[in-house]
C-alpha positions as CSV (number, residue, x, y, z in Angstrom):
1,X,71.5,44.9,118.3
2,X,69.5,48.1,118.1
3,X,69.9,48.4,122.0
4,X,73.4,47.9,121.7
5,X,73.5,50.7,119.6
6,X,71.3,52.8,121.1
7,X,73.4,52.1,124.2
8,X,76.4,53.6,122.9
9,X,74.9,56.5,121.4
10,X,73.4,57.3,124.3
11,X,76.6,56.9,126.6
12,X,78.1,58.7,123.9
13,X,76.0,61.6,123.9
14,X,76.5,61.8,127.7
15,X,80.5,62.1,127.9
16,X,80.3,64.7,124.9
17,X,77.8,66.4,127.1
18,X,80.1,66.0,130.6
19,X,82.9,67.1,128.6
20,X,81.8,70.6,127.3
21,X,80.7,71.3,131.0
22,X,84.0,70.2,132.4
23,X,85.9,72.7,130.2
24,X,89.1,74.6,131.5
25,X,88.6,78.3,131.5
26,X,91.2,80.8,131.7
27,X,90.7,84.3,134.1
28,X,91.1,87.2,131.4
29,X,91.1,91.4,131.6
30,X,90.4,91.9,128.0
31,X,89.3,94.6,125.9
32,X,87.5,94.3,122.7
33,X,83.8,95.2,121.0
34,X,80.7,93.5,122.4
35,X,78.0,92.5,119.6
36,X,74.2,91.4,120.1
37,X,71.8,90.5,117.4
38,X,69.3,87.6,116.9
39,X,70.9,85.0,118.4
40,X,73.8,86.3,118.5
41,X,76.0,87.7,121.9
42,X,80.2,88.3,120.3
43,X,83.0,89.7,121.8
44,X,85.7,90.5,119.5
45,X,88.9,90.7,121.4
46,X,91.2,93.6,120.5
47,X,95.2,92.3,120.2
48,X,97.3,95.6,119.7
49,X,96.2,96.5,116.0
50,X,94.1,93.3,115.2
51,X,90.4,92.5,116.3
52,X,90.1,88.8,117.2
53,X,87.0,86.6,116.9
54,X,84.2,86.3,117.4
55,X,83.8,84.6,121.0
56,X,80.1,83.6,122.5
57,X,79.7,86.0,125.0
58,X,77.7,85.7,128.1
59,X,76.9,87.6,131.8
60,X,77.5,85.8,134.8
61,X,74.5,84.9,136.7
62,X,75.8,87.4,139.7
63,X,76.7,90.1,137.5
64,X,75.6,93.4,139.1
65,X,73.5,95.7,136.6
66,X,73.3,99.4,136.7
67,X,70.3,100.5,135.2
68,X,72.6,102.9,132.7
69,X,74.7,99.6,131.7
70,X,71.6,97.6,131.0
71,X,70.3,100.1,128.6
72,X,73.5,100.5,127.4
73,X,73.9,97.1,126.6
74,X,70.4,96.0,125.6
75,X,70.9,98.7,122.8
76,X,74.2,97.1,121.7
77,X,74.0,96.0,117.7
78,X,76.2,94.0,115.6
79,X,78.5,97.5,115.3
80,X,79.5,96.9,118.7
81,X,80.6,99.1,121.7
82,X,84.3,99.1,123.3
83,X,84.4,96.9,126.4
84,X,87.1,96.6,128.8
85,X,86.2,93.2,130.9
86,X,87.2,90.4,133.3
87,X,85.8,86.9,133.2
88,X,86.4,83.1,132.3
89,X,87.7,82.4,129.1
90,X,87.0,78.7,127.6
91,X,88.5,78.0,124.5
92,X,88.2,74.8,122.5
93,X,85.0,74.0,122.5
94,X,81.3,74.4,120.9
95,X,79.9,77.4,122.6
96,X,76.5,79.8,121.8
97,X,74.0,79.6,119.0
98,X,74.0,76.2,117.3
99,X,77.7,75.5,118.7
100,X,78.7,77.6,116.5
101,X,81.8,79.6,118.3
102,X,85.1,77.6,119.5
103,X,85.2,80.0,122.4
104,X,83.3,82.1,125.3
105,X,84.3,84.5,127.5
106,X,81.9,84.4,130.5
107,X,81.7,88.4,131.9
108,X,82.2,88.7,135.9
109,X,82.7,92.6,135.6
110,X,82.5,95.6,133.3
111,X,85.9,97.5,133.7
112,X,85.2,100.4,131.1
113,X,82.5,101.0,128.7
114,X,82.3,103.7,125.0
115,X,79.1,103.2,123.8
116,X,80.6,105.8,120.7
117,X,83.4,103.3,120.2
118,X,82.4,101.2,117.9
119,X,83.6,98.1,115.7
120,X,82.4,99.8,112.5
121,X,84.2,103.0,113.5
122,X,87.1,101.7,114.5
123,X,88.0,99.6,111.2
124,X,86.7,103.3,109.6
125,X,89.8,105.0,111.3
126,X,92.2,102.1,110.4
127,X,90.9,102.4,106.7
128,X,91.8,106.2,106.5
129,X,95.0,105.7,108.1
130,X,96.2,103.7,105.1
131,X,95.2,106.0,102.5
């Protein structure tokens, strides 16, 4: 019996495992703040006047560094810079630290970068322009 169910675990472990690799993606230009921390790589999509969010965020393994970029980006925090990007978007799954993110965007190229724009900054400006 313990076979058995050690048997299906096992094959169940596998398909969950074949499925998240198998996921659809979606070819996006999107625009939005990148975020890096301990364990952490975000992307917070900007929608018009909303910020959507977090996605897992990752580089494509052929993604062409500058040297400026790479420093720009190493020195990214959880306040974010303003990106404008193109990659793979996969949504409904368990993507980054601990699974912890229902979607990724996969980055193929760096359209635009404001290292001064940032996340914090921009909810700043929205909170004065309501008082």
């Amino acid at each position: 019996m313990k076979k058995l169910t050690l048997s299906i675990l096992l094959l169940f472990l596998a398909f969950n495992l074949f499925a998240q690799t198998e996921t659809e993606y979606e070819i996006v230009r999107i625009e939005g703040f990148y975020t890096r921390g301990w364990e952490h790589s975000g992307f917070f999509e900007k929608c018009q006047d909303t910020i959507k969010g977090p996605m897992w965020s990752e580089f494509d393994e052929n993604f062409n560094w500058s040297d400026s970029l790479k420093k720009i980006i190493s020195e990214t925090r959880l306040d974010g810079i303003f990106l404008k990007v193109a990659g793979r978007k996969k949504t409904n799954g368990d993507f980054g630290h601990l699974g912890a993110f229902t979607s990724m965007i996969t980055i193929t190229e760096i359209i635009f970068v404001d290292p001064k724009s940032t996340m914090t900054k921009y909810f700043e400006n929205r909170s004065l322009q309501k008082e």
